[in-house]
C-alpha positions as CSV (number, residue, x, y, z in Angstrom):
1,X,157.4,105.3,78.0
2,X,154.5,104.8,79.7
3,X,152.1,105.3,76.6
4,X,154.4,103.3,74.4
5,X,153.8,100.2,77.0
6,X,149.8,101.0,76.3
7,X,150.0,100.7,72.9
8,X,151.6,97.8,73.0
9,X,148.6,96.2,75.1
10,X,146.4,97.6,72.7
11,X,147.7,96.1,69.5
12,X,146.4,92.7,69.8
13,X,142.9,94.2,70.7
14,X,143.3,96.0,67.5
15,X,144.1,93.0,65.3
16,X,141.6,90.9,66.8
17,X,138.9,93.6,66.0
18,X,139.8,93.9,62.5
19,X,139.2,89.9,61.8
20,X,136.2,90.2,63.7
21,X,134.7,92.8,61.3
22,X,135.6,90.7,58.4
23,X,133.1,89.9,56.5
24,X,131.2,92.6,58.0
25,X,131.4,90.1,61.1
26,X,130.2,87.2,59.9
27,X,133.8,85.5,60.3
28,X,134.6,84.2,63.5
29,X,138.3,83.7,63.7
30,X,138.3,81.3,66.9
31,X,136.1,78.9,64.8
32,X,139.6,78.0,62.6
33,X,142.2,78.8,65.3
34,X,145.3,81.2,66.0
35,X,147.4,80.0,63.1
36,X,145.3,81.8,60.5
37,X,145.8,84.8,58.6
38,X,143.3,85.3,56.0
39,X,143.7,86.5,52.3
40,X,141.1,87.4,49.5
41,X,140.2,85.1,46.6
42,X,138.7,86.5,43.8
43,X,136.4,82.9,43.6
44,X,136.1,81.8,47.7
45,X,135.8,84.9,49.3
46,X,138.6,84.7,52.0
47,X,141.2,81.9,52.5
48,X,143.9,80.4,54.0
49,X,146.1,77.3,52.8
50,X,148.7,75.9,54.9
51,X,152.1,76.9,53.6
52,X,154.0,74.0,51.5
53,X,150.5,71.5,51.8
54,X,151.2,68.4,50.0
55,X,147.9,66.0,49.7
56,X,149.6,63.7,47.5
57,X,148.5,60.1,49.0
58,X,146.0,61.5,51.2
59,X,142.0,60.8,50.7
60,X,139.2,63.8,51.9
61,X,136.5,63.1,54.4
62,X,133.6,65.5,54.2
63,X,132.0,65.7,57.5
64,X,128.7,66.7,57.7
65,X,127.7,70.5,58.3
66,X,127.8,72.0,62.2
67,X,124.7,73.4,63.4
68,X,124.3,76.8,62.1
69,X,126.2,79.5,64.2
70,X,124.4,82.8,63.7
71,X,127.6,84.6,64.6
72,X,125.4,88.2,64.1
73,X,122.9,86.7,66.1
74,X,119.1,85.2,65.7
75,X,118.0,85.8,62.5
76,X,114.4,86.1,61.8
77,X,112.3,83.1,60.1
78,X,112.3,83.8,56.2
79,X,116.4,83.7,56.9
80,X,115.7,80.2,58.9
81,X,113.4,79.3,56.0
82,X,116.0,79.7,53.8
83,X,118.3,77.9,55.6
84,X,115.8,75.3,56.1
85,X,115.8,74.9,52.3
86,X,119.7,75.2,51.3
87,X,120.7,72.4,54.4
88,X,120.2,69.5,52.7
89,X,121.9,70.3,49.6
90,X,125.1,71.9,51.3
91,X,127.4,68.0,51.7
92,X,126.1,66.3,48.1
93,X,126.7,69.6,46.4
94,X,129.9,70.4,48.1
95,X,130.8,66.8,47.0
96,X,129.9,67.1,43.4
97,X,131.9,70.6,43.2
98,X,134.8,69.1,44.7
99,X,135.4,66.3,42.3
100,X,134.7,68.3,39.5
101,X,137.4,70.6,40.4
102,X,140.0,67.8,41.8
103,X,139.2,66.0,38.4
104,X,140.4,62.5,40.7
105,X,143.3,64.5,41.9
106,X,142.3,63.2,45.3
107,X,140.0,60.6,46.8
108,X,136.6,61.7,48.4
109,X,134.4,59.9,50.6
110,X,131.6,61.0,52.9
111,X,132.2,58.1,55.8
112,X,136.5,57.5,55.5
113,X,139.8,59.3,55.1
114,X,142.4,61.4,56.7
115,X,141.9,64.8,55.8
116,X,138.8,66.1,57.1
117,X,136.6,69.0,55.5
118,X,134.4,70.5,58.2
119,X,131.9,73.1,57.6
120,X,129.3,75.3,59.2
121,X,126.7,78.0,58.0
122,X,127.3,81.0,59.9
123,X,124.4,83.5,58.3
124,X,121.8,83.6,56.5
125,X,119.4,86.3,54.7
126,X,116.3,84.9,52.9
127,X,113.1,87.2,51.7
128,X,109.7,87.9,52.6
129,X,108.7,85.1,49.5
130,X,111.4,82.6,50.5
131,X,113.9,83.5,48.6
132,X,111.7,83.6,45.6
133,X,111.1,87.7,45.7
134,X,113.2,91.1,44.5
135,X,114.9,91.2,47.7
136,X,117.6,88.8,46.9
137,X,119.1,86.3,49.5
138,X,122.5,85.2,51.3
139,X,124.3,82.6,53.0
140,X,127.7,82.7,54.8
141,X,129.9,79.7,55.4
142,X,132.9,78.5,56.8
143,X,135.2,75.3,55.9
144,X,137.9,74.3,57.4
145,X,140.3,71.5,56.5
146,X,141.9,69.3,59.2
147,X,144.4,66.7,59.5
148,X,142.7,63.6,60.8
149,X,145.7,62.0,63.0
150,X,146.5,65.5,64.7
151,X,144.0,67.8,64.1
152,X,146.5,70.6,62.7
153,X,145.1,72.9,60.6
154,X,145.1,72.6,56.7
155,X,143.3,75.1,55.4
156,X,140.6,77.6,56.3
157,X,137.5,79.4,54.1
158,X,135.0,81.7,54.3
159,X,132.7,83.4,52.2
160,X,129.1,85.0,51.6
161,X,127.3,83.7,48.7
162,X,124.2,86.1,47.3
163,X,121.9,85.4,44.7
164,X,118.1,86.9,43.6
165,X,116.9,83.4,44.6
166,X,117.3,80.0,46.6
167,X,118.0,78.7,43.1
168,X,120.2,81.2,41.6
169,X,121.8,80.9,45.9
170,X,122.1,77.3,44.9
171,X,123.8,77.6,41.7
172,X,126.7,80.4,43.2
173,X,127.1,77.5,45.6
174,X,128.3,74.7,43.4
175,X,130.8,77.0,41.3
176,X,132.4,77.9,44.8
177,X,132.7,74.0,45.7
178,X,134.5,73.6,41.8
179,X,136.7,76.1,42.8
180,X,137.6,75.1,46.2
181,X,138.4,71.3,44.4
182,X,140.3,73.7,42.0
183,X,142.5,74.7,44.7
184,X,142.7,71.8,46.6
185,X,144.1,70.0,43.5
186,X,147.2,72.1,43.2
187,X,148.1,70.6,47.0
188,X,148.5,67.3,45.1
189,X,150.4,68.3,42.3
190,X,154.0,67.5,42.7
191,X,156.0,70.3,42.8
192,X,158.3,70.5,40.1
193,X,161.9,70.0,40.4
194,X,164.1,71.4,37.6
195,X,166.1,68.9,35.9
196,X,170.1,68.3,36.8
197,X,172.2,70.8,33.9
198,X,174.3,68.0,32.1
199,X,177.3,69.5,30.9
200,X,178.7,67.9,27.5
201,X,182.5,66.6,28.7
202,X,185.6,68.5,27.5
203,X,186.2,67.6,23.9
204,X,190.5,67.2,23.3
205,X,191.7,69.2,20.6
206,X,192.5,66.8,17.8
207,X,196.3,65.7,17.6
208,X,199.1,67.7,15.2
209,X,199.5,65.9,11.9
210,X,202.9,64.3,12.0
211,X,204.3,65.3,8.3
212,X,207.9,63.2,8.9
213,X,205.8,60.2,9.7
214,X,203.4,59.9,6.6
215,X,206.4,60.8,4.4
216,X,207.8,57.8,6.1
217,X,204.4,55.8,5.7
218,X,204.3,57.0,2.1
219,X,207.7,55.9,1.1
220,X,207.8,52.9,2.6
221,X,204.7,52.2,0.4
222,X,206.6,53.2,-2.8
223,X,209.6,51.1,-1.8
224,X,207.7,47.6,-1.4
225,X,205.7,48.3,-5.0
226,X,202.5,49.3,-3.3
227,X,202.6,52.7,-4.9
228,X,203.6,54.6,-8.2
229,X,206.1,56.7,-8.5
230,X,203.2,59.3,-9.4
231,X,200.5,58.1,-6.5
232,X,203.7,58.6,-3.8
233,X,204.0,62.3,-5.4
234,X,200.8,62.7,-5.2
235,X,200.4,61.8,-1.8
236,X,203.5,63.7,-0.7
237,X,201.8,67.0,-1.9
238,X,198.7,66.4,0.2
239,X,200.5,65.4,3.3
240,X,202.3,68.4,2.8
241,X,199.1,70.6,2.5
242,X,197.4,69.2,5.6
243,X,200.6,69.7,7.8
244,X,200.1,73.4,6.9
């Protein structure tokens, strides 16, 4: 009983160790909040999406980049170099990639809207050249996306982007902003409702032929000169034939 109890303590140690070595530790989970449970992306790394999002009449502020975190700790100064080079692109690319992949699915601004896209470098690995060498380079980000009114949590990434150079680092960069617009644009999409089943009414069956009653009709006819002898025949034979 009493080692059940202690395992029971120990479980939340043991799940808050696992997120910390995601990412070989370069994802912090207290950065985006308890709410989060992370899942892989073949195109941004790790993510998270609030369940049943809906963006539709909402507009996306992108705040400008934290300072950098080093979550593994100071990094030496060819990885601050690089950083140092890839800063100032990080908000006009992450702009450009966005409406590339929202395709004006939703409005983006860098000074208004209710939605708020926050993001922070968390690592970086640059080379001995400045990124320019055979060692190849890194950077690790996180994003989160916040409600602007009450701060709740929207969505959550994080990912390590590696290339042979700044520029090739650069390049990785803008497909994983297209992407993350890619994503973000299925939040606006209504989702789709199948139409009502319309079920054709009942259709009577059509009434008995009443024989005595066009024999009637048909006489009558013959009586008042409106019809041969021969036509009334005639017609007597095929009322007969359709009361059949």
């Amino acid at each position: 009983m009493r080692q059940a109890a202690y395992l029971l303590l120990l479980v939340p140690a043991l799940l808050v160790g696992q997120s910390a070595r995601l990412d070989e530790g370069r994802l912090d989970p207290a950065w985006f909040g308890p709410s989060v449970t992370f899942q892989p992306s073949k195109t941004l790394g790790l993510q998270w999406l609030k369940p049943g999002l809906d963006l539709r009449r909402r507009a996306l502020h992108l705040k400008g980049f934290e300072a950098p975190a080093w979550v593994l700790g100071q990094r030496a100064i060819k990885d601050e170099v690089l950083l140092g080079r890839m800063e100032q692109m990080l908000v006009p690319e992450l702009a450009k990639g966005l409406r590339r992949g929202l395709k004006g699915a939703l409005a983006i601004s860098l000074s208004e809207g209710d939605v708020l896209l926050v993001g922070r470098v968390v690592d970086a690995t640059g080379d001995a050249e400045d990124g320019v060498g055979f060692g190849g380079v890194s950077l690790s980000l996180d994003l989160k996306l916040v409600d602007g009114d009450t701060r709740e949590l929207l969505g959550a990434f994080h990912d390590t982007l590696m290339g042979l150079s700044a520029d090739a680092l650069s390049i990785q960069y803008a497909r994983w902003c297209e992407h993350l617009g890619r994503l973000l644009a299925t939040a606006v999409v209504p989702p789709v409702v199948a139409a009502p089943v319309v079920r054709p009414s009942p259709v009577p069956p059509p009434p008995s032929f009443d024989l005595e009653g066009a024999l009637r009709r048909i006489e009558g006819l013959r009586r008042d000169g409106l019809l041969s002898d021969e036509e009334s025949q005639l017609l007597r034979r095929k009322a007969a034939e359709k009361a059949k």
